[in-house]
VOPALUM-882589 format. One record per residue (C-alpha): residue in one letter; z, y, x. Coordinates in steps of 0.5 Angstrom, whole numbers, plus 500, padded with zeros to 3 digits. Layout:
BEGIN
AZYX...
//
This chain:
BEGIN
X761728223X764724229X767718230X773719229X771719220X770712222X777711224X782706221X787709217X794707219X796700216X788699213X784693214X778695219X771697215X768693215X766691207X767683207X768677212X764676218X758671215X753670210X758667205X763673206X757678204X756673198X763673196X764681196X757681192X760676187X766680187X762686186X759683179X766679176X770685177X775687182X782687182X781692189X785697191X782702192X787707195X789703201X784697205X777697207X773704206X767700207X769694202X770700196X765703197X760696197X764694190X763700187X756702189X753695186X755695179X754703179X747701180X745696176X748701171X743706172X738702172X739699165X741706163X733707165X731701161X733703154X727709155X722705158X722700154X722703148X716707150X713701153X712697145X711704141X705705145X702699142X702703135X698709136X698716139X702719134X708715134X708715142X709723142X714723137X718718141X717723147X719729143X725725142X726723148X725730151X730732145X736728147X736730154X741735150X746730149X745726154X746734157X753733154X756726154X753727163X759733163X764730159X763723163X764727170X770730167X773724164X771720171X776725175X781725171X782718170X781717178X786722179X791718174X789711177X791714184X797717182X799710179X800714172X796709167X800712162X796719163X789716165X790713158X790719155X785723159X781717157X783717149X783724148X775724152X773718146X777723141X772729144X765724144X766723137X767730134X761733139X756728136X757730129X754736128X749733132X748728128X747732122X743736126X739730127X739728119X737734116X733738121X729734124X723737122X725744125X726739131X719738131X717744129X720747135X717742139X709744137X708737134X703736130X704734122X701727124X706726129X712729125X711724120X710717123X717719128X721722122X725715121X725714129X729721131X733721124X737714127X737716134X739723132X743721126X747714131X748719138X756718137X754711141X750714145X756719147X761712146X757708152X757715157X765716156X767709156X764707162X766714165X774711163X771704167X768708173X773712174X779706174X775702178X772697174X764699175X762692173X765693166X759699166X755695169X756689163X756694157X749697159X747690161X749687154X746694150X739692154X738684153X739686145X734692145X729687149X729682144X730686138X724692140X718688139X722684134X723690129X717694130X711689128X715684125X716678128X718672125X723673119X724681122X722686117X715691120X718697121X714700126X717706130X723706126X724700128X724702135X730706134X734701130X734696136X735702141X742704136X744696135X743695142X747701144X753699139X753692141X754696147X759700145X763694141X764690148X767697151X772697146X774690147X775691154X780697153X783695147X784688150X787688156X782688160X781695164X786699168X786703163X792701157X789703151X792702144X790705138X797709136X794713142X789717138X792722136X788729137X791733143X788739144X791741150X788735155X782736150X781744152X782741160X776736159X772741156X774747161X772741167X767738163X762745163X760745171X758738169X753740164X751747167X749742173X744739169X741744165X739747172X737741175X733739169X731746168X728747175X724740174X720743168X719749173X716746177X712741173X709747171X707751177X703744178X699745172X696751175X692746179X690741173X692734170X691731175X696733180X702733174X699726174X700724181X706728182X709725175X708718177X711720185X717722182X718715177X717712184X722717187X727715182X727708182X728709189X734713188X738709184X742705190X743712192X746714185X751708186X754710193X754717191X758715184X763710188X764716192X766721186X771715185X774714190X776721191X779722185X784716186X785718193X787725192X791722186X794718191X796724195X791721201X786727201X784724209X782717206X778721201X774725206X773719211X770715205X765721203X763721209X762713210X758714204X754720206X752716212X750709209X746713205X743718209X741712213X738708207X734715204X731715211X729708211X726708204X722715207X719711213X716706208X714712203X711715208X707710210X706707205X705712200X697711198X698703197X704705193X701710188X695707187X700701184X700705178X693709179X685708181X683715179X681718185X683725183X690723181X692719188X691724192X696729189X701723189X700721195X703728198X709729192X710722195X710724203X712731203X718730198X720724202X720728209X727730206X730725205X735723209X738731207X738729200X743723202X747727204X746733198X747727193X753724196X757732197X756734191X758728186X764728191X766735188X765732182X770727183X775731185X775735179X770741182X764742178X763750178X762748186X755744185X754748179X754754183X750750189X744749185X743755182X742758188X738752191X734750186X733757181X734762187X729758192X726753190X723756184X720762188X719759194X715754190X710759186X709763193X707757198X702753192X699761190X699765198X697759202X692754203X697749201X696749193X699743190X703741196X707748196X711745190X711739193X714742200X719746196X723741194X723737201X726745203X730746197X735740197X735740205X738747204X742743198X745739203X747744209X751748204X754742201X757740207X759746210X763747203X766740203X768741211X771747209X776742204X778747198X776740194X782736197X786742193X784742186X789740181X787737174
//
């Protein structure tokens, strides 16, 4: 990591992301919120990455909204009506599982295309992965329609609760296709360059979910009162809308990607390499998610009141993350285009610009955590049992965070570049090999109860990192074809 990957490619423009002054910065913003017409194969790194990483974010973050506010209105109902939303919800990380490792398969392709110039071959990659969306989610959604009270018995949820969120998981499990929809055609934008497109769609989809969620369930004005239900109508037309605006984009030329609808032919071969790539995707997920179930449980062992605190830590940790998600995504691009472009040298250079402009910020926000952590806790909670668990989950996991800014950013450029086994298999080690164990054994054979679990995570993803980069530097990655 010297200076020489600051160095300026030959015949680029210098790194730095905009004009000198305040009105250049708000420029590249604005820029970054329009859409870019940037390439990003050639010119500033820095700049890239900046209108990249804007929209990226501002999409996360509405992606996480769709959740919170449908539990937020839900529960006004009653008990019963919130746990069927949270079963539910704990239900679809399967698809969100599958439309995630189809996403990161169809984002390298179509980045790899772009930066190749073969609008043609991003276009197809982009329609065969829609075509593949929709397949997948129907014997989801039939398994939605017609099984949901399996669904719930798997679940071990109570008769009461079965009841009053039959309608709610029905349409949600019934509708997934959106949910695929709004994944995969984002992922076609984000791997073209056009993140402010993402960033549209989900805003659109949450605007409409805002106003229609209150509205649908206790029946405000001319809206009918259809209670959890209706939760789950506004979700799923929120998401549509979403989904209409994407298409409108493709279709009318307004994306890199030229699409047309005699293009939706099934092609069976690009189908089998999206799934082929698409698996280490999907296998990232199940371990990560698998690992954090793990660890909630090994916190459980030492009452309510550390899963509280620690669960409370976590929402807070993840909110923070979200800008470090959007520097990880715009890299996840910007090395598919560059290695499409035949400019592997570019595509390190700009991993690594990233991997430091989010160390850097990671290590700020660890600062301000670790300061701060009983004041920011105690924003959520007062109970004096709870607070002091989150304040360590906060601090401990915070003490590894400029390591995690660099995990983050390693592992999705693997992803960008085609390579998903590569953090597949990083993860299982880190998190199923060493931290599961290593958690169990420091909260259960030391005095440090709660915080071993804690600890574990901050020795785990620092270890993620190291590896990570020991394997990036080795630069396999710049090989793979996909």
């Amino acid at each position: 990591m010297s200076e020489q990957l600051y160095s300026v490619p030959s015949g680029s423009q210098n790194e730095n992301p905009g004009p000198a002054g305040s009105s250049g910065w708000f420029s590249v913003v604005r820029e970054a919120l329009r859409g870019s017409h940037h390439d990003f194969t050639s010119g500033s790194i820095g700049k890239a990455i900046f209108l990249l990483s804007v929209p990226m974010v501002l999409e996360m973050a509405m992606e996480s909204l769709f959740g919170i506010v449908n539990v937020y209105w839900v529960s006004h109902l009653g008990r019963d009506q919130t746990a069927a939303v949270g079963i539910t919800e704990s239900l679809l990380t399967i698809v969100f599982t599958v439309a995630m490792g189809l996403s990161m398969a169809t984002t390298a392709l179509v980045a790899r295309r772009i930066g190749e110039k073969d609008h043609e071959g991003a276009a197809r990659a982009a329609v065969q992965s829609i075509v593949l969306g929709i397949i997948v989610s129907i014997p989801i959604a039939l398994i939605g329609v017609f099984g949901y009270s399996r669904l719930f018995w798997m679940m071990n949820a109570a008769p009461s609760v079965q009841l009053a969120g039959r309608g709610y998981i029905s349409m949600i499990f019934g509708a997934n296709v959106v949910i695929m929809l709004l994944f995969l055609i984002n992922a076609i934008f984000r791997g073209a360059g056009d993140a402010a497109i993402a960033m549209r769609a989900l805003w659109i989809g949450n605007i409409i979910n805002l106003i229609l969620d209150p509205c649908l369930i206790f029946g405000l004005g001319p809206f009918p009162e259809l209670g959890v239900t209706g939760s789950a109508i506004a979700t799923t037309i929120g998401r549509s809308c979403g989904v209409i605006y994407q298409f409108n984009r493709l279709f009318g030329g307004h994306s890199r990607v030229p699409i047309n609808f005699s293009q939706f032919r099934p092609d069976f071969s690009m189908m089998w390499r999206i799934v082929r790539i698409s698996t280490g995707g999907m296998l990232q997920n199940i371990v990560a998610t698998a690992a954090w179930m793990f660890l909630m449980s090994i916190v459980g062992k030492f009452g309510s009141a550390a899963q509280a605190g620690y669960t409370i830590a976590i929402r807070i940790i993840i909110v923070a993350l979200l800008p470090s998600w959007g520097m990880s995504m715009a890299a996840a691009t910007l090395v598919g285009q560059n290695l499409g472009a035949k400019k592997p040298d570019r595509a390190e250079k700009s991993v690594w610009l990233a991997a430091h402009s989010n160390a850097i910020f990671l290590g700020t926000v660890a600062i301000f955590f670790i300061f701060f952590a009983e004041y920011l806790i105690s924003i959520f909670t007062t109970d004096p049992a709870v607070v002091p668990y989150g304040v360590d989950a906060l601090r401990y996991i915070s003490y590894g965070y400029v390591f995690y800014g660099y995990g983050m950013v390693m592992i999705m450029s693997f992803n960008g570049s085609g390579d998903t086994m590569t953090p597949t298999f990083i993860n299982l080690f880190c998190f199923w090999a060493l931290q599961i164990p290593l958690a169990y054994a420091l909260s259960s054979w030391t005095g440090l109860g709660a915080r071993g679990v804690f600890l574990a995570v901050t020795i785990a993803e620092s270890v993620l990192a190291i590896i990570a980069i020991y394997l990036f530097r080795k630069g396999k990655w710049k090989s793979r074809q996909i």
